[in-house]
C-alpha positions in Angstrom: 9.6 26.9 -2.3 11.4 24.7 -4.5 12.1 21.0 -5.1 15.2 18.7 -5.7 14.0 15.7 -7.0 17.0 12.7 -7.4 16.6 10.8 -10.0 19.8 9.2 -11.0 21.5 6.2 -9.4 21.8 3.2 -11.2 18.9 0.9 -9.6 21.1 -2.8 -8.8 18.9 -4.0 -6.9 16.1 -3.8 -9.4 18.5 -5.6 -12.1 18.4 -7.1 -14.7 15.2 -4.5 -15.7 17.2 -1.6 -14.6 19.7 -2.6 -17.1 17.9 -1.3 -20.1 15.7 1.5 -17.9 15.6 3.9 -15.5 14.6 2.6 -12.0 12.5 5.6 -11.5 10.4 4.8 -14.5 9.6 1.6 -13.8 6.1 1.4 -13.4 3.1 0.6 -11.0 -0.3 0.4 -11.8 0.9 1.4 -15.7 2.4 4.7 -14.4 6.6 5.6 -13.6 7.1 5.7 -9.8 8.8 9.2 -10.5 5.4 10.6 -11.6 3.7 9.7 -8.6 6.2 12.2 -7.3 5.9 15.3 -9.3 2.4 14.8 -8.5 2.4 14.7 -5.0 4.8 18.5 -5.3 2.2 20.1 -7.8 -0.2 18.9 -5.1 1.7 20.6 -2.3 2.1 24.1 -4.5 5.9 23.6 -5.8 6.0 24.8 -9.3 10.0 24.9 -9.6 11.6 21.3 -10.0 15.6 20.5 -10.1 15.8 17.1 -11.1 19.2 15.6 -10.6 19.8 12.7 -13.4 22.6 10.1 -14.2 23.6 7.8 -16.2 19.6 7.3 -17.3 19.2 11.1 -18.3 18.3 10.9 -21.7 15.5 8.7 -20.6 14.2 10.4 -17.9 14.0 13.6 -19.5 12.1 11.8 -22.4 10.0 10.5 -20.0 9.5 14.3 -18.4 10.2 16.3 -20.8 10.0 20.4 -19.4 7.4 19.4 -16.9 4.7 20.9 -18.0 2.6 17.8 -17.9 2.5 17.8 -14.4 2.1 21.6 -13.7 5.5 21.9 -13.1 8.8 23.7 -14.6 11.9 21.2 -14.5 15.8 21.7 -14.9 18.0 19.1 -15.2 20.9 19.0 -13.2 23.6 16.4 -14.7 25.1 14.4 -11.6 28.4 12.7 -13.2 28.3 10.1 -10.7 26.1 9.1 -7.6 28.3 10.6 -4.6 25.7 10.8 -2.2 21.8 12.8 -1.5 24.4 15.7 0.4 26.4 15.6 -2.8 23.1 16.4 -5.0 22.2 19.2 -2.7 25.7 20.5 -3.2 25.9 20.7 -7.0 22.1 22.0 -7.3 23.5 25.2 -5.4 22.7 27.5 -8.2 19.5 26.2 -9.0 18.2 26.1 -5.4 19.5 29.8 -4.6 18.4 31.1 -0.9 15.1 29.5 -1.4 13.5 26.7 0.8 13.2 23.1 -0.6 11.9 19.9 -0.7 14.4 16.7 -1.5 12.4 14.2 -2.9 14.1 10.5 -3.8 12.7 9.9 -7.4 11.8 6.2 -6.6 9.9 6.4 -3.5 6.3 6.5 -2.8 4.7 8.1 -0.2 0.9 8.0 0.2 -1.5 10.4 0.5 1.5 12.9 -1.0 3.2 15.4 1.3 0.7 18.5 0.9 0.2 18.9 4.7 3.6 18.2 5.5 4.9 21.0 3.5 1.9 23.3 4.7 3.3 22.9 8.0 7.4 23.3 7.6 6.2 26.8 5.7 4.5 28.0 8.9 7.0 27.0 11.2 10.1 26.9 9.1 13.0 24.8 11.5 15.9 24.8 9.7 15.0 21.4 9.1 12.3 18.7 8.8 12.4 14.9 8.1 10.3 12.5 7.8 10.8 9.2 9.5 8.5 5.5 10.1 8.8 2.4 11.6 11.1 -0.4 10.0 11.4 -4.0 10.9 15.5 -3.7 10.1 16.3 -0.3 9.9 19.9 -1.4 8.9 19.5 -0.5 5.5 18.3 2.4 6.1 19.3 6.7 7.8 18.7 6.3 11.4 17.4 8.8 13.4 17.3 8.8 17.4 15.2 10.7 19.5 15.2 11.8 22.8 12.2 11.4 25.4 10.7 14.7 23.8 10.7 13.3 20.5 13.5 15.7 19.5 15.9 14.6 16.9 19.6 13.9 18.7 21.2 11.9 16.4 21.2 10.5 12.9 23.3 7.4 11.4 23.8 6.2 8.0 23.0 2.5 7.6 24.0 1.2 10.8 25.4 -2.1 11.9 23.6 -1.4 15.4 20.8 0.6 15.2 19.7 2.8 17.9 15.9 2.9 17.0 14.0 1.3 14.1 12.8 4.7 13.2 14.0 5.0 9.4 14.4 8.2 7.6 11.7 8.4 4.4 13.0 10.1 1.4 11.5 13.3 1.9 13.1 16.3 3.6 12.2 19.9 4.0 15.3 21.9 4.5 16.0 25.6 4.3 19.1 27.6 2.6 20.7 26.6 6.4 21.7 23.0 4.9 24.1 24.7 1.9 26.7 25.4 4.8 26.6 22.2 6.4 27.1 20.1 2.9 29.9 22.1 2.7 31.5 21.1 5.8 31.5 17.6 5.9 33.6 14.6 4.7 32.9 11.6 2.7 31.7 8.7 4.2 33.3 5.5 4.2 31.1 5.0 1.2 32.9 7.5 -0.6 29.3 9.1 -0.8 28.5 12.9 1.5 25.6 11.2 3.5 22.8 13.6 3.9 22.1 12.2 7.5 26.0 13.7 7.9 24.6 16.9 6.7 21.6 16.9 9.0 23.9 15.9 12.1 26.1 19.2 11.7 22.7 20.9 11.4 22.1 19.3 15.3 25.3 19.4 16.4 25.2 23.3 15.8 21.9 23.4 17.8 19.6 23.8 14.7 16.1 23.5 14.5 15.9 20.0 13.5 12.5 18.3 13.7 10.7 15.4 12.6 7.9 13.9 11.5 6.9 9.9 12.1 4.2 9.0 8.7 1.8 6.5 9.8 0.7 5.9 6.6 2.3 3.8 4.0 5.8 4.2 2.3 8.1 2.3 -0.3 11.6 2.8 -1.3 10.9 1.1 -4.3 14.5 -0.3 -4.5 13.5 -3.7 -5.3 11.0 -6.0 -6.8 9.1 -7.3 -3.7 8.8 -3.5 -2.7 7.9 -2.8 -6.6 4.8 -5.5 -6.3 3.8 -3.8 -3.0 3.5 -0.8 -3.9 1.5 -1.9 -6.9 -0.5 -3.6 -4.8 -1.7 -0.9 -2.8 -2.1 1.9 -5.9 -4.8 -0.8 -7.4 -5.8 -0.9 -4.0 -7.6 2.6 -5.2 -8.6 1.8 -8.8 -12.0 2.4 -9.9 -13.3 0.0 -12.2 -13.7 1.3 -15.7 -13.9 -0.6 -18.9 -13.1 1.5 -22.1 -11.4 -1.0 -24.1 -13.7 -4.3 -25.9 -14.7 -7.5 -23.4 -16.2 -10.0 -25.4 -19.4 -11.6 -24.4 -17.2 -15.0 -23.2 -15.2 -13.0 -20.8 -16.2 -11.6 -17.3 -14.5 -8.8 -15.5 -14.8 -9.0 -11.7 -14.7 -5.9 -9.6 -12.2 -3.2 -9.6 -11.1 -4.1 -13.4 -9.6 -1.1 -15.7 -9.5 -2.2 -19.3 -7.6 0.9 -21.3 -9.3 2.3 -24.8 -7.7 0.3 -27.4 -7.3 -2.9 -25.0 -9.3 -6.4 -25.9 -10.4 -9.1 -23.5 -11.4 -12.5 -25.4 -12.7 -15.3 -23.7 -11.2 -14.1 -20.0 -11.5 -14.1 -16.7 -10.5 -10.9 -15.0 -10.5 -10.3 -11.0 -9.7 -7.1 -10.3 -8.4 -5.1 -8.8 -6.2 -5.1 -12.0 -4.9 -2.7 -14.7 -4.6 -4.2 -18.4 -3.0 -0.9 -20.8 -3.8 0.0 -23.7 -3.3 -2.2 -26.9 -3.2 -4.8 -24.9 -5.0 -8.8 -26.0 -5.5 -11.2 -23.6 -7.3 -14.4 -24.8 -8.4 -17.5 -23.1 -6.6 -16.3 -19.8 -6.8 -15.4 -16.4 -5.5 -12.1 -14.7 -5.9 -11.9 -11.1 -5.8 -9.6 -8.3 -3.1 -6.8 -8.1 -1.8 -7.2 -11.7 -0.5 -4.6 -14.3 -0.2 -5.2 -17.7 1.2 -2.3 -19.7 0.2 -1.4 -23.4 0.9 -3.5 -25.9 1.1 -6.7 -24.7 -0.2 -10.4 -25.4 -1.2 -12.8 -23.0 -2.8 -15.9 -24.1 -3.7 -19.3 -22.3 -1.9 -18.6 -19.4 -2.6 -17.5 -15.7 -1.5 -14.3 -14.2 -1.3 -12.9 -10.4 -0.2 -10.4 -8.1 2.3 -9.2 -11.3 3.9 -6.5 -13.5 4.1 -6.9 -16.8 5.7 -4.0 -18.9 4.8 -2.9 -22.1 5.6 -5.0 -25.5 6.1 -7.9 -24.1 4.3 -11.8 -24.6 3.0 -14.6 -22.6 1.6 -17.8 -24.1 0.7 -21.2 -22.6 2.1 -20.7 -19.6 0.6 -22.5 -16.6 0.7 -19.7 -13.8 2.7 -16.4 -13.2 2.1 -14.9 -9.6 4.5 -12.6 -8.4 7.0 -11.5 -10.6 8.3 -8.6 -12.0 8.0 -9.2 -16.3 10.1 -6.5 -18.5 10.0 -5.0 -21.8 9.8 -6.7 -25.2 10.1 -10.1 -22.8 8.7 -13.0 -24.2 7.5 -16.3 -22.0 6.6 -19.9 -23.5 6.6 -23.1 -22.3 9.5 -25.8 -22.4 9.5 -28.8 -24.9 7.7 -31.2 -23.2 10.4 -34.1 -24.3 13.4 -33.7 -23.8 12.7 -33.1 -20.1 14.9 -29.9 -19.9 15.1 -26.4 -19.3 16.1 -23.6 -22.0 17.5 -19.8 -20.7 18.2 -17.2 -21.9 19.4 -14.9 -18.9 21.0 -11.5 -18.4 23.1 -10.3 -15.5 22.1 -10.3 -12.5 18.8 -12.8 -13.2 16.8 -14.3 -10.7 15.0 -17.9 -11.8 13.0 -20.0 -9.5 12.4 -23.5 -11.6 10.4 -26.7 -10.2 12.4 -29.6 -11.3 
């Protein structure tokens, strides 16, 4: 069995940080989304890894490299443009051959991993299997309907009217049967071939189709509340562990991981929280469910229920809860007189300001 991992697509609504990165390396708890991923398939027995990549390719494959890392072999399969998950299937043809597969969306996070649900499409094998949980709007989302059996009738792509609130998670299981519909259908009025169009011709030509509702918790990690979420609930699992130097003026409090090379001066940290390597934070405060990558500096200020990404600076700042920090970013207060504010924004910012 093989996977198809998409990890192109150019991540707008993560923007302005996807403007200089990949959104599938953007990370939580100090560690890509995309890895999270490849773990969960080299925990489920997949050695054999297409990875589809965009515009970002040069820095996912950096980021990658041949796999190896992960207990996994990875091709890269160049996607000129992002036509659609039916469309990735479609150009991986040669790579996926007559084997079975996983399709796994790069930036999504599923956990627990998908171990047990690929145990069980290799023992029973339908021609297809997806996965599928509750959503409070499932508009901007695959639909799938079921019937009274729990069969799968129907599928829709982003609906205006959804028939169920049933949302389809970006895993699927499908075998060589899917190569023949992705061939047969038309481009959506997207432009895109919807893989939920795919999956429908599968039904509609009385395939084994089935599906299977998670419980647990997933993120499509499309955006920054969802990005803080699902931060949230990897730190949720920490275990506290202090390699890097904690003065004797500081106090760490609970699940706190303070990478080698990492220095806490005068500081108060509550876990759980992650503070990378190379990191300094001095007279400050880092609360719960906070990231700090390596190399950063964050002094005299307060910090919550944040990520911070590598390189970047935060000084004399009052209080930071719930945002989403980039690279090489640095944040300082205003000039107390004249009573004004100085920006320097890109794109596609988002500023909140109390006047």
């Amino acid at each position: 069995m093989k996977a198809l991992v998409l990890s192109g697509g150019s991540g707008t609504r993560l923007r302005p940080i996807t403007h200089t990165s990949a959104k599938q390396l953007v990370p939580v708890a100090n560690k890509p989304v995309l890895f999270y991923g490849l773990e969960s398939l080299a925990d489920a027995g997949i050695t054999e890894v297409g990875m589809i990549v965009g515009e970002t390719a040069a820095e996912i494959e950096e980021a990658v490299g041949d796999g190896s890392k992960f207990g996994l072999d990875v091709t890269y399969i160049p996607q000129e443009r992002p036509l659609g998950l039916a469309h990735a299937v479609l150009i991986a043809r040669d790579f996926l051959g007559d084997d079975d597969f996983v399709m796994y969306l790069g930036d999504n996070f599923v956990v627990g991993g998908i171990r047990t649900l690929v145990e069980e499409f290799r023992a029973t094998r339908p021609d297809a299997q997806i996965l599928l949980t509750r959503v409070p709007d499932p508009r901007a989302f695959g639909v799938a309907e079921l019937d009274a059996d729990g069969q799968v009738i129907g599928l829709e792509e982003k609906p205006e009217h959804p028939k169920s609130d049933l949302a389809l998670v970006g895993v699927y299981l499908f075998t060589p049967a899917i190569h023949q519909a992705v061939r047969a259908i038309r481009p959506s009025w997207r432009g895109e071939l919807e893989i939920t169009h795919a999956i429908q011709h599968l039904i509609d030509d009385r395939a084994d189709v089935r599906s299977t509702v998670i419980r647990g918790y997933w993120k499509d990690t499309g955006n920054v509340g969802d990005m803080l979420e699902v931060n949230r609930t990897v730190l949720e699992g920490v275990q506290r562990r202090l390699d890097g130097d904690v003065d004797e003026a500081s106090e760490t409090v609970g699940r706190v991981v303070i990478e080698e090379g990492a220095r806490i001066v005068g500081s108060r940290i509550v876990g759980p929280a992650v503070i990378g390597a190379g990191t300094v934070v001095t007279g400050s405060y880092v609360g719960p469910y906070t990231s700090i990558a390596e190399n950063c500096r964050i002094t005299d200020s307060e910090l919550e229920f944040s990520i911070v990404l590598r390189d970047s600076s935060i000084a004399g700042v009052g209080r930071i809860e719930s945002s989403l920090i980039g690279r090489h970013v640095e944040v300082t207060p205003a000039p107390g007189v004249p009573s004004a504010h100085r920006l320097v924004l890109g794109d596609h910012s988002k500023v909140q300001i109390r006047s």
